[in-house]
N, C-alpha and C positions, 0 to 999 in steps of 0.2 A: 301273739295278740296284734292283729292292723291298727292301723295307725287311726283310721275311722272309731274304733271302739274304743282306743288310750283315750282317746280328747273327752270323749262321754265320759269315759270315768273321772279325769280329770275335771270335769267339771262338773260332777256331782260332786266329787269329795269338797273340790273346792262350796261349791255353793254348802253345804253343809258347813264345813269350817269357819265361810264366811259368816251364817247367820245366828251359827249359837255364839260366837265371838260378839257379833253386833250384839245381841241380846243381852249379856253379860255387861257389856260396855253403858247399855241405855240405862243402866239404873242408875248411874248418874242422872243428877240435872241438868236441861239443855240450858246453853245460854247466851249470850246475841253476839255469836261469832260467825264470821263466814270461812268455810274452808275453800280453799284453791290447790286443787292437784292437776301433775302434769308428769305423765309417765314416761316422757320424751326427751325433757330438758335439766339438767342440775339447777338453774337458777330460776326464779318467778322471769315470766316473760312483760314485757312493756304492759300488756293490755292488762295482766296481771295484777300488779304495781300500782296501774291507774286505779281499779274499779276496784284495789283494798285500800284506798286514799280515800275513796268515794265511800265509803262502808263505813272505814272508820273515824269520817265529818257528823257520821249518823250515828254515831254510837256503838259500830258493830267491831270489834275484834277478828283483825287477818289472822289468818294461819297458813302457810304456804307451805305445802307438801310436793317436794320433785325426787326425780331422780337422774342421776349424771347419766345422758345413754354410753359412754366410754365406759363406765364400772358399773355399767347391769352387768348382774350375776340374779341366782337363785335365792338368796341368802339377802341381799340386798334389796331386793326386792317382797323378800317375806318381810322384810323391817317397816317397810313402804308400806304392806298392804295392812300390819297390825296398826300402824299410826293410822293409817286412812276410818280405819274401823274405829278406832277410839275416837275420832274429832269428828267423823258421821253422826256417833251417839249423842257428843257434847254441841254443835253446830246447829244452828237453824237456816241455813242456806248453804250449801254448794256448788261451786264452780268448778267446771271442767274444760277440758279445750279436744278432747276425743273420746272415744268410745273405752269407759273405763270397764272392767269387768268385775271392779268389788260393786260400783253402785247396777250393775245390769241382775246380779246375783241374789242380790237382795233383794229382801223383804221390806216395802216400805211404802203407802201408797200416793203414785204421782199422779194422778189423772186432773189435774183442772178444767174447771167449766169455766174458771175467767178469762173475761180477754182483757186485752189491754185499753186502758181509757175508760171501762165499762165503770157503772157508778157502783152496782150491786154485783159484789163478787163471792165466788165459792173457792176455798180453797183444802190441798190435801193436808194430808198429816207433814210435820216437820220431819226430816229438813226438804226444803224448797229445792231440788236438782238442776242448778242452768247450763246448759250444753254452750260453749260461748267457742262456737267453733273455729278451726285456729285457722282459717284459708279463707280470704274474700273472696262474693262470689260464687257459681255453682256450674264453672267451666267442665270438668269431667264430673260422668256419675260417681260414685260412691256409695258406701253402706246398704241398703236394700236398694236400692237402684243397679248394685253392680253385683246380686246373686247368682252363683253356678256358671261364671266365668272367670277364664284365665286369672281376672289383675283383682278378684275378687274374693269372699266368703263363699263357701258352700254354703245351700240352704242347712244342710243337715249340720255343719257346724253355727250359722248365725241362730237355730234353735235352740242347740245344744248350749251356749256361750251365751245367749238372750241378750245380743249384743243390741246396744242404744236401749234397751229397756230403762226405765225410771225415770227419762227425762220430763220435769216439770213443763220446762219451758227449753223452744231451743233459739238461741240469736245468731239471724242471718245480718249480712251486709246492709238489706232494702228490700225492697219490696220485690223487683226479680228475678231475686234467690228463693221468695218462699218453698215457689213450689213444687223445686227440686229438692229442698231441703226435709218438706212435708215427706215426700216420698221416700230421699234417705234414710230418714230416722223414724221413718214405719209410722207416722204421728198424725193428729189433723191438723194441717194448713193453720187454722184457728191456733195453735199452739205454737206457731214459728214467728218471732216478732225479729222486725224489720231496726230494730235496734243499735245495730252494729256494732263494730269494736272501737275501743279508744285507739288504737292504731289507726283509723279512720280519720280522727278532727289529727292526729299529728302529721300526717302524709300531706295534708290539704294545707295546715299552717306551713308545712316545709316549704310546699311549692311556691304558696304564697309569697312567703320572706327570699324565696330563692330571686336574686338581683344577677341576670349578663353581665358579666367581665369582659369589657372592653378590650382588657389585655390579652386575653384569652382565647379570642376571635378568630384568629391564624393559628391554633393546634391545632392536633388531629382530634375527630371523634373517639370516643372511648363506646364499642361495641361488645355486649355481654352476652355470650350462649348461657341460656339457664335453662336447660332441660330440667322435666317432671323425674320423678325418681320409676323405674320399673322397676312392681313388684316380683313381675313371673320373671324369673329366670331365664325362660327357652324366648322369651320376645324381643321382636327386633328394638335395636335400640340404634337408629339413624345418626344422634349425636356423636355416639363411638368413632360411627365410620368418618365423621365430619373429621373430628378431631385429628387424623392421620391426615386428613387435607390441606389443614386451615394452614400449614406451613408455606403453600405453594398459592392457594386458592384466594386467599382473605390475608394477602402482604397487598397494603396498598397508603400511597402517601394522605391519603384524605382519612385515615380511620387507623384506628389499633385493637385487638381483640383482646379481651380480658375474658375467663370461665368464672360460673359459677355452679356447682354440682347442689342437688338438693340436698341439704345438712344430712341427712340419714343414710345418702348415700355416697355422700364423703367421711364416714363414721361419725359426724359430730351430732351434737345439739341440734336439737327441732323445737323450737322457744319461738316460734310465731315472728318474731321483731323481722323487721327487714332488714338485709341485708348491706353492711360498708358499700360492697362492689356493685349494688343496685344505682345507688344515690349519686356514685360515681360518673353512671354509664348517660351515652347519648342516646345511644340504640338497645333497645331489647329485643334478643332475639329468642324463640321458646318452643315445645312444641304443643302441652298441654299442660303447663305451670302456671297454678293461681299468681302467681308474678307479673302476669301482666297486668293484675286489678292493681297493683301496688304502681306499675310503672305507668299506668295511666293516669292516677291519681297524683304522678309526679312528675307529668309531664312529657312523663318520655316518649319516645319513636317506638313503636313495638312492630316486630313482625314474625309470621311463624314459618317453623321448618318443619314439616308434616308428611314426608315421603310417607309413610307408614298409616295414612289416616284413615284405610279403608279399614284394618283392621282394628285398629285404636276406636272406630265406631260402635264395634264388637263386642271388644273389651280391654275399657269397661266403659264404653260407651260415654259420648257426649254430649252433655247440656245446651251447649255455645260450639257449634260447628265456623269454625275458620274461612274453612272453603265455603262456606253456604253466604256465611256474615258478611265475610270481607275478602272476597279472591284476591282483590288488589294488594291483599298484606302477606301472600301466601306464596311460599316457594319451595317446588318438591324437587328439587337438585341444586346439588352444590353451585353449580355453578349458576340456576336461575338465584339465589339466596347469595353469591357474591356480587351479581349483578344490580341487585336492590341494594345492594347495602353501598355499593360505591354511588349510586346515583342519589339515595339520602343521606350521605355524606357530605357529598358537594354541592348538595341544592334541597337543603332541609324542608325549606317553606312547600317544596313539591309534594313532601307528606300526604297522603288521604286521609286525614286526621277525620274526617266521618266515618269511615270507614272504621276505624276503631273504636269512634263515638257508638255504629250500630252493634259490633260485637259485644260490649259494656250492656247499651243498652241499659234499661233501669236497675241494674245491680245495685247499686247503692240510696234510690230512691224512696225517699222519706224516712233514711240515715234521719237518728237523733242527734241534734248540736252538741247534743253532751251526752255520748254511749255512757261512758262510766258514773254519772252521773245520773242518770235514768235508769240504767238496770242496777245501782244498789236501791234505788228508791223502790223501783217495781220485786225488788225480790223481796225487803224488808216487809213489803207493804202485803205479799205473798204469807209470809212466815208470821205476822201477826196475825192474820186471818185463821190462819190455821192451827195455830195454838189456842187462840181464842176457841175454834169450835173444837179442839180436843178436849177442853176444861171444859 
């Protein structure tokens, strides 16, 4: 049997499994809960946490459903997907933070004609689906933006799998993420709101409250490599080779290097929150890691190391081009990328902090002061509508 024809059966049987399950589950009564699943992490994530605070000032009931990535197994994850199916049935909103495959499987319909702000709205049947995706930002493609390439989905499996299918609503950063967001999740634009994440007002309070230490002044910088995780196997991965150098390359009195690996591919937890060693750092340094939307929004020095970006254009292709945005923050050898970093070490204010300003660019642009706060309003506001015209 190829491996093309397992995953078809596979996901038929699944989608069958999945929907007489769901069915059996709905004769329950729904009722004003929101669920929150996260396939990647053991704990609820910050944003999480927030926007079930926010739910439950309104009346609605959290549920948080994860799972540890260190003790997935088969079994574990069958436990995951019967819970997810029962609290789908009982729930009138949904939160997700990636491409789940119990709600893409199902039967359930998500299509809204409302937008956001509109006075007269239409909406689907319960429960309300919100994609509240886990990466500020829309630096690399993804999801149908990134089909029948290396770091990507096959078409014949994103049909097969009817990945991102159900999404009611999907919440980007700002206003420009829409419209790569619209494209990833196969959606109209009209359906992508500029909402953000509560991880958004916390990053901005951090920076805020963040006070220079006088005493502090005469250490070294603290410099952070956070590469993007690759998926394909056979692709080059520049940081590896870095890492054999940084011994000889990146010893310098003005600065000290700290890593940070993407959680999944340091086997751990993928829970969105940002990271100890980020908040730490003076410098961020990346090569296609939504981390710089976090280290911009914190202040920091960011610059990329993109030896690799012709083909990284490829796949899976770029949103926010480095080299296009900001040459000045761009360095494809070791040694140009030790030389930057010694020189914004010991003369910070020298930064081309526009230059990062235009890479950003309106990514977070007409962000709501209160993400968690607005999308439990706008999803409730969703689900009552929609109960109402099923009755």
């Amino acid at each position: 049997m190829s491996l093309r024809f397992s995953k078809k059966v596979a996901a038929g049987v699944a989608r069958v499994a999945f929907r007489g399950l769901y069915g059996v589950f709905c004769l329950a009564k729904r009722r004003d809960e929101v669920l929150f699943v996260s396939r990647k992490s053991g704990e609820p994530s910050y944003d999480y946490l927030e926007c079930g605070k926010a739910f439950q000032a309104r009346g609605y009931q959290p549920v948080y459903l994860s799972q540890h990535f260190k003790k997935s197994s088969v079994l574990a994850y069958a436990g995951l997907v019967l819970r997810e199916l029962y609290h789908l049935a009982r729930c009138k909103v949904c939160v997700i933070d990636r491409y789940d495959p119990v709600i893409s499987l199902l039967d359930f319909a998500c299509e809204p004609t409302a937008l956001r702000g509109a006075q007269h709205l239409e909406f689907p049947a319960v429960p309300v689906v919100i994609q509240l995706w886990h990466a500020f930002g829309a630096f690399k493609k993804f999801g149908y933006q990134a089909i029948d390439v290396a770091e990507g989905h096959t078409a014949e499996e994103a049909a097969a799998f009817k990945i991102h299918r159900n999404n009611s609503w999907v919440i980007c950063s700002g206003e420009g993420a829409r419209p790569a967001f619209a494209e990833a999740f196969a959606c109209p634009v009209e359906r992508v709101l500029p909402i953000g994440r509560p991880e958004y007002r916390k990053l901005c309070d951090m920076r805020q409250a963040a006070q220079p230490d006088a005493s502090c002044a005469s250490e070294k910088a603290t410099v952070l490599f956070a590469p993007t995780i690759r998926k394909y196997d056979k692709a080059a991965d520049p940081f590896a080779d870095l890492s054999g150098a940084a011994g000889k390359l990146f010893q310098s009195g003005s600065y000290r290097v700290s890593w940070s690996l993407h959680p999944l591919a340091a086997g751990k937890d993928a829970g969105g929150d940002v990271p100890v060693s980020l908040i730490d750092a003076d410098i961020v340094i990346t090569d296609y890691s939504s981390i710089v939307y976090e280290a911009y929004l914190l202040g920091k020095l960011v610059g990329f190391y993109v030896p690799d970006i012709q083909y990284y254009r490829l796949s899976p292709g770029l949103n926010a081009d480095p080299l296009e945005l900001c040459p000045g923050l761009v360095a494809d050898t070791p040694e140009q990328l030790a030389a930057m970093l010694a020189s914004w070490a010991v003369e910070p204010s020298a930064y081309p902090h526009q230059q990062l300003q235009r890479f950003v660019g309106d990514s977070f642009a007409n962000c709501a002061e209160d993400p968690a706060g607005e999308l439990a309003t706008f999803a409730i506001q969703c689900a009552k509508g929609s109960t109402e015209r099923a009755q």
